[in-house]
Backbone as a printed PyTorch tensor [residue, N CA C, xyz], in Angstrom:
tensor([[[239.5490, -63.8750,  47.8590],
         [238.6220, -63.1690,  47.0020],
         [239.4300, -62.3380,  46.0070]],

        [[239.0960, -62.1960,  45.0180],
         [239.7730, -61.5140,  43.6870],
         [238.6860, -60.3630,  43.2920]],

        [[237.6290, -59.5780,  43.9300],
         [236.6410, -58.6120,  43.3990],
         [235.8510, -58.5560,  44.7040]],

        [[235.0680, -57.6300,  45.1420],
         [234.2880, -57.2380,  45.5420],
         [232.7990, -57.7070,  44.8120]],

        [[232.1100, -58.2090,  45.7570],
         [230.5570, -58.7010,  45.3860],
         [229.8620, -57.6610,  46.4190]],

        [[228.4600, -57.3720,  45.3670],
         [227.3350, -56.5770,  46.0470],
         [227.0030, -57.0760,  47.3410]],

        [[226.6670, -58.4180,  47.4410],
         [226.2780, -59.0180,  49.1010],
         [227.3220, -58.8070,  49.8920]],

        [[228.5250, -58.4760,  49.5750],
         [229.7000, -58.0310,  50.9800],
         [230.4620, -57.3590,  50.8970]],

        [[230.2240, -55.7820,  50.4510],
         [230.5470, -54.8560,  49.8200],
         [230.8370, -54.0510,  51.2720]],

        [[229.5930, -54.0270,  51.9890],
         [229.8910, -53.1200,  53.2800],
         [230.4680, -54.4250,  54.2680]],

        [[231.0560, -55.3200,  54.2060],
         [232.1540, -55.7620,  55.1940],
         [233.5230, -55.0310,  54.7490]],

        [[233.4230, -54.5850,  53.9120],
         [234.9780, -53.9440,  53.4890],
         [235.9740, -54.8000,  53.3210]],

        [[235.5450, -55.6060,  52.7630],
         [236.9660, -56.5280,  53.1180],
         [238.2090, -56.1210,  52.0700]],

        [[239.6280, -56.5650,  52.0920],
         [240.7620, -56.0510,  52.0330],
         [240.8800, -57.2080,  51.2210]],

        [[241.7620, -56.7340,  49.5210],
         [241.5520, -57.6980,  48.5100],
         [243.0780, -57.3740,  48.1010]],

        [[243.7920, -58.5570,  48.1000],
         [245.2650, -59.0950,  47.5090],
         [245.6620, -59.9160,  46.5570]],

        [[245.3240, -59.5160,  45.7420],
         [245.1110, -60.4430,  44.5850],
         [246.5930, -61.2660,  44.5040]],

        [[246.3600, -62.8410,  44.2900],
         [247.3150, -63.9130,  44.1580],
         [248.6820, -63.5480,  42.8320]],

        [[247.6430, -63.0600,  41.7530],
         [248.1260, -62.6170,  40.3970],
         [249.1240, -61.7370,  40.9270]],

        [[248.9850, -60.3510,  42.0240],
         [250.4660, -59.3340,  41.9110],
         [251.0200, -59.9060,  42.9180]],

        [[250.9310, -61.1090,  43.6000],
         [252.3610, -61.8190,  44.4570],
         [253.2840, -62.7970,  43.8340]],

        [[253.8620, -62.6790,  44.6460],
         [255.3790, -64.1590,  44.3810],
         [254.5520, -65.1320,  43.9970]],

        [[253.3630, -65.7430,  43.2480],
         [252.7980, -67.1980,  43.7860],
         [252.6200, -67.6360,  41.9480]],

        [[252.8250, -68.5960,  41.9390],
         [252.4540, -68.7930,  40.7780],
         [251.4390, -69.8560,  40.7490]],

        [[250.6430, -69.5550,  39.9290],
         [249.2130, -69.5530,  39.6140],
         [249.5270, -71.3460,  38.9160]],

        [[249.7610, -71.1870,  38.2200],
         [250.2800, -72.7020,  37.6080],
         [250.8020, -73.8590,  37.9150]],

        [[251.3430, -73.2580,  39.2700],
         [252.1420, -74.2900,  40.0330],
         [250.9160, -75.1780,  40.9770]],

        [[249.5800, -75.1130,  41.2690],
         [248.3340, -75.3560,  42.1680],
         [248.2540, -76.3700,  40.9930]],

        [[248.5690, -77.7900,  41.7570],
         [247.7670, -79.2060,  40.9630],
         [246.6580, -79.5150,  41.4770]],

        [[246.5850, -79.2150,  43.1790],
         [245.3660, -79.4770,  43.8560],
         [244.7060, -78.3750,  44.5400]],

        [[243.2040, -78.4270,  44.9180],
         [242.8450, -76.8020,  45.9240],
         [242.1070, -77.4760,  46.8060]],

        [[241.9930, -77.1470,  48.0840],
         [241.4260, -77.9350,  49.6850],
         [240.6260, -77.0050,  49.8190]],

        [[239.6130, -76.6050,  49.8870],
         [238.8010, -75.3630,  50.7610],
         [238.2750, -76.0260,  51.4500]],

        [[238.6040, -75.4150,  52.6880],
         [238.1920, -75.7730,  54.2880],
         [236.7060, -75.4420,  54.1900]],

        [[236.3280, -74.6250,  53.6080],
         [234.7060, -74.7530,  53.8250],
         [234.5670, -73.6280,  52.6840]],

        [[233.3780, -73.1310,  52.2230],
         [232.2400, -72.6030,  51.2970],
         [232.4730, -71.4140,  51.1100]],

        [[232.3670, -70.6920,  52.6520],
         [231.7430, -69.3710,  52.4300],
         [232.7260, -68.4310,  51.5510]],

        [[232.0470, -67.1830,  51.3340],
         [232.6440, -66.4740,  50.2530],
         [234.0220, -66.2220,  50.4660]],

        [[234.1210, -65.5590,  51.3410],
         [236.1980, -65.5280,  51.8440],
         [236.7240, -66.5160,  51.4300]],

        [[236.4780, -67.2950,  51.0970],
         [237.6260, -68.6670,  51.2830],
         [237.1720, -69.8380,  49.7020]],

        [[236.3060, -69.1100,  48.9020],
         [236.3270, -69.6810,  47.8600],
         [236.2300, -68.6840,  46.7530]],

        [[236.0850, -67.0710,  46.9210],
         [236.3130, -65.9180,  45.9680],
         [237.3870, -66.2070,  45.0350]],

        [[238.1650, -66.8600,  45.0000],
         [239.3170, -66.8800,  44.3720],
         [239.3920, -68.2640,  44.0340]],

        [[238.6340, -69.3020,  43.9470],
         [238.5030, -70.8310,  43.2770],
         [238.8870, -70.5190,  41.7490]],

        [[238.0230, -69.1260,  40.9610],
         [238.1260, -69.7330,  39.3240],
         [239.5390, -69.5590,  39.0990]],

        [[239.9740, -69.0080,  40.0530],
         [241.6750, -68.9350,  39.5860],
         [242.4360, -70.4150,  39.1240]],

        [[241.6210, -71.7590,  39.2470],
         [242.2950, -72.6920,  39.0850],
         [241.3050, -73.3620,  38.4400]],

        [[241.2990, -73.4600,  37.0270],
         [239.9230, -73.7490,  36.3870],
         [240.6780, -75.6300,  36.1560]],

        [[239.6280, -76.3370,  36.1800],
         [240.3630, -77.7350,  36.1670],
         [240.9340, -78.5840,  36.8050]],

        [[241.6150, -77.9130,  37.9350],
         [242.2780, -78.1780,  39.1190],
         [240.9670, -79.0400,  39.7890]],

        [[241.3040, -80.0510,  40.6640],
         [240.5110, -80.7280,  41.7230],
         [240.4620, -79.7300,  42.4760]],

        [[239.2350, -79.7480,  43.4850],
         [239.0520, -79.0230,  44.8930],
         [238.6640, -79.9170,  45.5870]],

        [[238.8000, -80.2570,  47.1500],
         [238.6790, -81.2070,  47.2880],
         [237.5390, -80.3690,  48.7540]],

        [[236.8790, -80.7890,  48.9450],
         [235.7890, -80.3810,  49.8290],
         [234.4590, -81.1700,  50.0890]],

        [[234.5390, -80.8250,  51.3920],
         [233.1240, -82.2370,  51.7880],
         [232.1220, -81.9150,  51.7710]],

        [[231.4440, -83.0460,  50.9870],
         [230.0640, -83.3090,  50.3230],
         [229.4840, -82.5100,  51.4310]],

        [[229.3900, -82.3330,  52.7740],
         [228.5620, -81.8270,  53.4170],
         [228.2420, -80.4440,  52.9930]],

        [[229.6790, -80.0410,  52.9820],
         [229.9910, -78.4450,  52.5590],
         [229.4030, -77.8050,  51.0270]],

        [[229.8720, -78.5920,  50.2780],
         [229.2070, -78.5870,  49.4000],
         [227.9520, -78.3170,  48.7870]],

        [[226.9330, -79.3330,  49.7940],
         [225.8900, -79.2830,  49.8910],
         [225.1700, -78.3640,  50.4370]],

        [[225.2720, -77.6810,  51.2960],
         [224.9170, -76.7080,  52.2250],
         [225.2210, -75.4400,  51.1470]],

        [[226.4230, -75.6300,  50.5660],
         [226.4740, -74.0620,  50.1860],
         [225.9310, -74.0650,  48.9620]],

        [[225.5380, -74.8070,  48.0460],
         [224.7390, -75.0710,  47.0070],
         [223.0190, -74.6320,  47.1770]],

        [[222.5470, -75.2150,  48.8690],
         [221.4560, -75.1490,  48.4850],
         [220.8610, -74.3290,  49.7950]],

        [[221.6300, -73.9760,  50.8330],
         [221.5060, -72.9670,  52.1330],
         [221.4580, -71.6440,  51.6910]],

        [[220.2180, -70.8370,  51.8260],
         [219.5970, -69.2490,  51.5350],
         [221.3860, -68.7040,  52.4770]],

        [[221.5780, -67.4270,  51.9410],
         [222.6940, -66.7280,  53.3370],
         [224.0940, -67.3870,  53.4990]],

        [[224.4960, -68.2200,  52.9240],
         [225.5160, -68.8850,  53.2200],
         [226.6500, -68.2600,  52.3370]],

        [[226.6170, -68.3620,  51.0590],
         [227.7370, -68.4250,  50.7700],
         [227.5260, -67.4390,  49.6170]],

        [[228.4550, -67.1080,  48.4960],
         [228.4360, -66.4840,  46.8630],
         [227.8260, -67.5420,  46.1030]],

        [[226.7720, -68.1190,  45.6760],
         [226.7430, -69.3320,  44.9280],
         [227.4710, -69.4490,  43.3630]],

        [[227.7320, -67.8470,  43.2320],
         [228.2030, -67.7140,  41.9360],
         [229.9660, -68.1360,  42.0480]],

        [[230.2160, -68.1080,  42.7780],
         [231.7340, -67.9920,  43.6110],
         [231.8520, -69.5190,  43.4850]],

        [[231.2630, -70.0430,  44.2080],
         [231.1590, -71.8470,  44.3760],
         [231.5660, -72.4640,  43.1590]],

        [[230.4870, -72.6440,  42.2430],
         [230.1370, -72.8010,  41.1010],
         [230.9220, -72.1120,  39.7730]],

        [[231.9020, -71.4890,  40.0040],
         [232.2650, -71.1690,  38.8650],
         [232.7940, -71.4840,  38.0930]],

        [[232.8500, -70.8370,  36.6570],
         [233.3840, -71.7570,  35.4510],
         [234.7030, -72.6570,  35.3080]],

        [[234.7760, -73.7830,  35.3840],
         [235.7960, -74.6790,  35.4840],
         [236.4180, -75.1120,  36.6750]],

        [[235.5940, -74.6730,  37.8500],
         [235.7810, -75.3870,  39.2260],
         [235.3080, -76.7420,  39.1620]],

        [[235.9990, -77.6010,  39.7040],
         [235.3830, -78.8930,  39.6480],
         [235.8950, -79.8710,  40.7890]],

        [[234.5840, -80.1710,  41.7730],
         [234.2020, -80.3440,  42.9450],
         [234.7960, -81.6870,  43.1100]],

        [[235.3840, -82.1700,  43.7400],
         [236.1930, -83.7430,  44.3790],
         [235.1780, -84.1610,  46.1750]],

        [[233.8810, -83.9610,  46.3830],
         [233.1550, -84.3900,  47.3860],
         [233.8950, -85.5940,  48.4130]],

        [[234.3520, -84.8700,  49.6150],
         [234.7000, -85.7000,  50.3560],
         [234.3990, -86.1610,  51.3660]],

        [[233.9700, -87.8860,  51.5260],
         [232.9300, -87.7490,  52.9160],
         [233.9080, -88.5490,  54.2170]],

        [[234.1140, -87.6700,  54.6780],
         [235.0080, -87.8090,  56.2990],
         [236.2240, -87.2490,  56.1870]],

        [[236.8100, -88.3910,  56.5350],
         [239.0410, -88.3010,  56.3480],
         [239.2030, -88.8080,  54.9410]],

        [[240.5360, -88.2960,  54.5410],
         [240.7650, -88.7900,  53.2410],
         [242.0450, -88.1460,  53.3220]],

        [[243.3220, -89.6210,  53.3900],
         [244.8120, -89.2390,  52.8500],
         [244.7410, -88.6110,  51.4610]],

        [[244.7420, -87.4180,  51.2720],
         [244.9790, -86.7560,  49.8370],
         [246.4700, -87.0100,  49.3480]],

        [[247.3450, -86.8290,  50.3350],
         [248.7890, -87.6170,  49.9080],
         [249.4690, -88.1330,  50.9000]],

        [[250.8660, -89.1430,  50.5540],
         [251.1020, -89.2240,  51.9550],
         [251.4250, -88.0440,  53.0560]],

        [[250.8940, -88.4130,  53.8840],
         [251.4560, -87.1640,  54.9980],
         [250.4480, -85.7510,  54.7420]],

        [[249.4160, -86.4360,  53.9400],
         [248.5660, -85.0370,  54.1180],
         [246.8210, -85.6010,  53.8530]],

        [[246.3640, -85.1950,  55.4430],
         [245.2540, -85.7690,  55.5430],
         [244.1620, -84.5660,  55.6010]],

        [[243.2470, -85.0480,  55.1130],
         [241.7810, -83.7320,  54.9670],
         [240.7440, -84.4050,  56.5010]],

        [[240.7410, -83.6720,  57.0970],
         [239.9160, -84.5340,  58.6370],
         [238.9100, -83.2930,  58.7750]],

        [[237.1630, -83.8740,  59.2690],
         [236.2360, -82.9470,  59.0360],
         [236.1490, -82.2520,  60.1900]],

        [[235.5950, -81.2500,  60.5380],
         [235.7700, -80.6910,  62.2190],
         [234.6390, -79.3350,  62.0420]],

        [[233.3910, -80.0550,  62.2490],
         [232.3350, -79.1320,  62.3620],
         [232.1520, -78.5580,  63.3840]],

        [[231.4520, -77.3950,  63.0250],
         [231.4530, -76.0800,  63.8780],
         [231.0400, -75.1040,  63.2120]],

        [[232.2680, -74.4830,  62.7920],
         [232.1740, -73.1900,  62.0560],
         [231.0170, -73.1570,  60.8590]],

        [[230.8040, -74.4480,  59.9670],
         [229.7630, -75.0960,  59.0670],
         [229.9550, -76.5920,  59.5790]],

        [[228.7710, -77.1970,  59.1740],
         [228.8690, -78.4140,  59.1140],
         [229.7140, -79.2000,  58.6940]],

        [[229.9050, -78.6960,  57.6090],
         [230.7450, -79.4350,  56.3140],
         [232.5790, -78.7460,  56.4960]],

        [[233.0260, -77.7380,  57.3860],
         [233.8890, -77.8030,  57.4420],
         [235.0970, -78.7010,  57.6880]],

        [[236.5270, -78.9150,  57.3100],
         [237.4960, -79.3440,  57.4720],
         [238.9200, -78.9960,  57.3950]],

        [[240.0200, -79.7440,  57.8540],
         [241.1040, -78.9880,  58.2840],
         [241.8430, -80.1260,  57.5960]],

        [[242.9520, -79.1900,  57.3720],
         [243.8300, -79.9540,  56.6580],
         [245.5230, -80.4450,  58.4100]],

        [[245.5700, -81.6100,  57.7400],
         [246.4530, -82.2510,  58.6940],
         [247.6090, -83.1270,  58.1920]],

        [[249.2030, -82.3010,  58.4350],
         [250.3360, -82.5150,  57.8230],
         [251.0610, -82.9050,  58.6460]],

        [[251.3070, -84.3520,  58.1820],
         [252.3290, -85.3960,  59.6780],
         [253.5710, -84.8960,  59.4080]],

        [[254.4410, -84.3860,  60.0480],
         [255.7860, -83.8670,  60.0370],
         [256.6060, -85.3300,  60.3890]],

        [[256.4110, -86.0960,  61.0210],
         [257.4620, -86.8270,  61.3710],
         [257.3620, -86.9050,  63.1900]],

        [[256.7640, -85.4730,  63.2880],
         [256.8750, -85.0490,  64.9940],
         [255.2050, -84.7630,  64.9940]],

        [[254.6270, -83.7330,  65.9760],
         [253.4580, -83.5500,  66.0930],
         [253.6900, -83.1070,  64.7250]],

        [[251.6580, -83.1010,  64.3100],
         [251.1690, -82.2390,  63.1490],
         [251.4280, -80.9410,  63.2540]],

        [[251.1340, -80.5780,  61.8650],
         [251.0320, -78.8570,  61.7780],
         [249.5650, -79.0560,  60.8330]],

        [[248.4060, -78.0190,  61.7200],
         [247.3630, -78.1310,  60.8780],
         [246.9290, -76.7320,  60.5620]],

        [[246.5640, -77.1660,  59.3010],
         [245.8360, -76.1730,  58.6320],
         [244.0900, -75.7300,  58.7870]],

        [[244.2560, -74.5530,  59.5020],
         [242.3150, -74.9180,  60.3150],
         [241.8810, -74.3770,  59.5190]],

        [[241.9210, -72.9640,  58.4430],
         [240.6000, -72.3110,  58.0770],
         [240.1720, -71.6430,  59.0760]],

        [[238.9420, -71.5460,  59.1930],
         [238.1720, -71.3930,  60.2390],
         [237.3050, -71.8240,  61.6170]],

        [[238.3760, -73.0250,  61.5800],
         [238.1690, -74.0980,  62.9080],
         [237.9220, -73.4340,  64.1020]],

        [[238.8530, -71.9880,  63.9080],
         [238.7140, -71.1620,  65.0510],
         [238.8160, -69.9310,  64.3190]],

        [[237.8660, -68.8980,  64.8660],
         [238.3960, -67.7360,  63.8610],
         [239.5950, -66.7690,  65.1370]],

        [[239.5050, -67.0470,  66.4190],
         [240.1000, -66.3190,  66.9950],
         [241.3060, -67.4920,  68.0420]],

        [[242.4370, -67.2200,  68.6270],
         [242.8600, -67.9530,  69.2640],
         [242.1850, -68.7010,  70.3950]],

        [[241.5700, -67.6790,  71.1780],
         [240.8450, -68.4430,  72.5560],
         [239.8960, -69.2500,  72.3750]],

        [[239.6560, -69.4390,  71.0530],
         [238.4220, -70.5950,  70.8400],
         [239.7780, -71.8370,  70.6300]],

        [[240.6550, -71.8900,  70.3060],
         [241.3620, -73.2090,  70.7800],
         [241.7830, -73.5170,  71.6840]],

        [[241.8990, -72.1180,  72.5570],
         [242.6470, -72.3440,  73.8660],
         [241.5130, -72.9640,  75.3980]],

        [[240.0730, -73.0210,  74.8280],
         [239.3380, -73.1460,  75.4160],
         [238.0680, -73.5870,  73.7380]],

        [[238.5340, -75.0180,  73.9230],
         [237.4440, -75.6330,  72.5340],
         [236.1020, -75.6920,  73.0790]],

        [[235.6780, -75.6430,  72.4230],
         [233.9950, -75.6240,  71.9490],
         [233.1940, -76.7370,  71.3680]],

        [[233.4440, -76.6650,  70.2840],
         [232.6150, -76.9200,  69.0100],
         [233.4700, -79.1580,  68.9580]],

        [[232.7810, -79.1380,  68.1010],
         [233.0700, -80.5710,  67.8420],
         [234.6110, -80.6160,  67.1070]],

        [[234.9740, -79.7180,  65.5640],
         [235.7450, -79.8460,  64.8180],
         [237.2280, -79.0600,  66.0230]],

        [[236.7720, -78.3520,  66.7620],
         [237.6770, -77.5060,  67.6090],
         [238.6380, -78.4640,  68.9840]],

        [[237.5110, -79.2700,  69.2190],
         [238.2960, -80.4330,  70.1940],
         [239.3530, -81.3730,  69.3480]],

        [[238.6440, -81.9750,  68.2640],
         [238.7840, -82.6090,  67.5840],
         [240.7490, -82.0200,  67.3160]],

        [[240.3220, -81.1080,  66.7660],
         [242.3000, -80.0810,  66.6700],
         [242.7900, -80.7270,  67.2000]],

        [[242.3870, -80.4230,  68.7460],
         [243.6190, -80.0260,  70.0730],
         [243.6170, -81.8300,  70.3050]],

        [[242.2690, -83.0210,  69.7800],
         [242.7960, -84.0900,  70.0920],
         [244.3630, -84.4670,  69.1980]],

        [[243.9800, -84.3260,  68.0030],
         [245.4770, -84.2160,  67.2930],
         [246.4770, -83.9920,  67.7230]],

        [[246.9730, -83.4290,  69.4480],
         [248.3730, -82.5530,  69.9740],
         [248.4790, -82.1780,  68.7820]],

        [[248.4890, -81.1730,  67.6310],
         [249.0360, -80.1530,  67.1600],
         [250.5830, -79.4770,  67.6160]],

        [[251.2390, -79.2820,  66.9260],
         [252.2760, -78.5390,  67.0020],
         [251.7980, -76.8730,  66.8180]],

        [[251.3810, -76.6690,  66.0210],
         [250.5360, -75.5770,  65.6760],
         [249.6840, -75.5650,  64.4600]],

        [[248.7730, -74.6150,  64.5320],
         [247.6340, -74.7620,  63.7930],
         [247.5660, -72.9130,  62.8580]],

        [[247.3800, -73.5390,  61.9450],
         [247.0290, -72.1520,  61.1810],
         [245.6890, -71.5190,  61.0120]],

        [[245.5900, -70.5640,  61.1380],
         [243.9540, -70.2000,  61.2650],
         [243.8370, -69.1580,  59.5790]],

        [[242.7510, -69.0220,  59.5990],
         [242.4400, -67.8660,  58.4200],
         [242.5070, -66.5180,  58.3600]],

        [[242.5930, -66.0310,  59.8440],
         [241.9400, -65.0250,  60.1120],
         [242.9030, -64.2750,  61.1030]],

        [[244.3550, -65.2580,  61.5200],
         [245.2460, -64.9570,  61.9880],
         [246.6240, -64.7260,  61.3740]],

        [[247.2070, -63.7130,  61.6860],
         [248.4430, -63.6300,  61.0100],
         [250.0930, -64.5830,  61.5990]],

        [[249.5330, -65.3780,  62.1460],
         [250.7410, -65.7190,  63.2690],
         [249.9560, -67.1910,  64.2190]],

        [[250.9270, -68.5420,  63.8860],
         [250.1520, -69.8370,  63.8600],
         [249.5890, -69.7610,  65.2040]],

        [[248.3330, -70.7660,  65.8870],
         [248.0810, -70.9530,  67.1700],
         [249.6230, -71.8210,  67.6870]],

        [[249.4690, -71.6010,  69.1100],
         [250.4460, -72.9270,  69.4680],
         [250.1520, -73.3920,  70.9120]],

        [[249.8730, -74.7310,  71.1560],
         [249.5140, -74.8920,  72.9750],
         [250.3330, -74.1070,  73.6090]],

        [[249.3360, -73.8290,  74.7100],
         [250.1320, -73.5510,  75.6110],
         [251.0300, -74.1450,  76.3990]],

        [[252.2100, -74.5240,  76.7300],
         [252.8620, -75.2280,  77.8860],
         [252.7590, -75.0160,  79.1240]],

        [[252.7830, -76.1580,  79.4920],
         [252.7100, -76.2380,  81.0830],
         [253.7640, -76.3510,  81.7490]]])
């Protein structure tokens, strides 16, 4: 997110704008959003033109679901939507795989190292013990992958199985 919006003003949330870090803004040919909601697409117009690549489900839902998402956030000027329905090699060695739960339309990004994956969840899990004990459809789905580790959104520090 790059601003504070009236609908989530009292979550307080904590805003780092991309612009005063190391990151350069120019260097993003492609953008993946794991899913809709406002956290995780506040900061889309930053890449006006750029593909986003996100599933039609997701899409859909946050377009036309009351409560869901910023619709202004979604939709903004020069975002432009790449609808993806299931798996889809986006490059080699980097696969978009869907894993509902958290939304319908959510998905995780999945990077073949050579060895196990390293995946990118979003919000597959917002807390560790929901992988350590799956749930949801997109959450099994992870741990079927053996993962090496998994990145969450909401964590500062990757998941990793436990060993036995």
């Amino acid at each position: 997110m790059t601003e504070l919006h009236p609908e989530v003003a009292d979550l307080d949330p904590r805003l780092v704008a991309l612009s005063e870090q190391a990151f350069d803004l120019a260097g993003v040919d492609v953008v993946v959003n794991t899913h809709l909601h406002f956290d995780h697409c506040g900061g889309n117009h930053l890449f006006p033109g750029r593909p986003f690549y996100v599933q039609r489900q997701e899409l859909e839902d946050a377009r036309t679901e009351d409560d869901y998402t910023i619709r202004d956030w979604v939709d903004a000027p020069g975002v432009r939507y790449e609808p993806v329905d299931g798996e889809l090699e986006l490059l080699p060695g980097l696969r978009l795989v869907p894993a509902p739960g958290h939304t319908r339309g959510l998905q995780v990004v999945v990077v073949e190292t050579g060895g196990r994956p390293v995946v990118v969840g979003g919000d597959v899990a917002v807390r560790f013990g929901e992988l350590d004990e799956p749930r949801t459809e997109g959450q099994l789905r992870v741990r079927a992958l053996e993962p090496e580790l998994v990145w969450l959104a909401h964590e500062h520090e990757p998941w990793r199985p436990r060993t036995v």
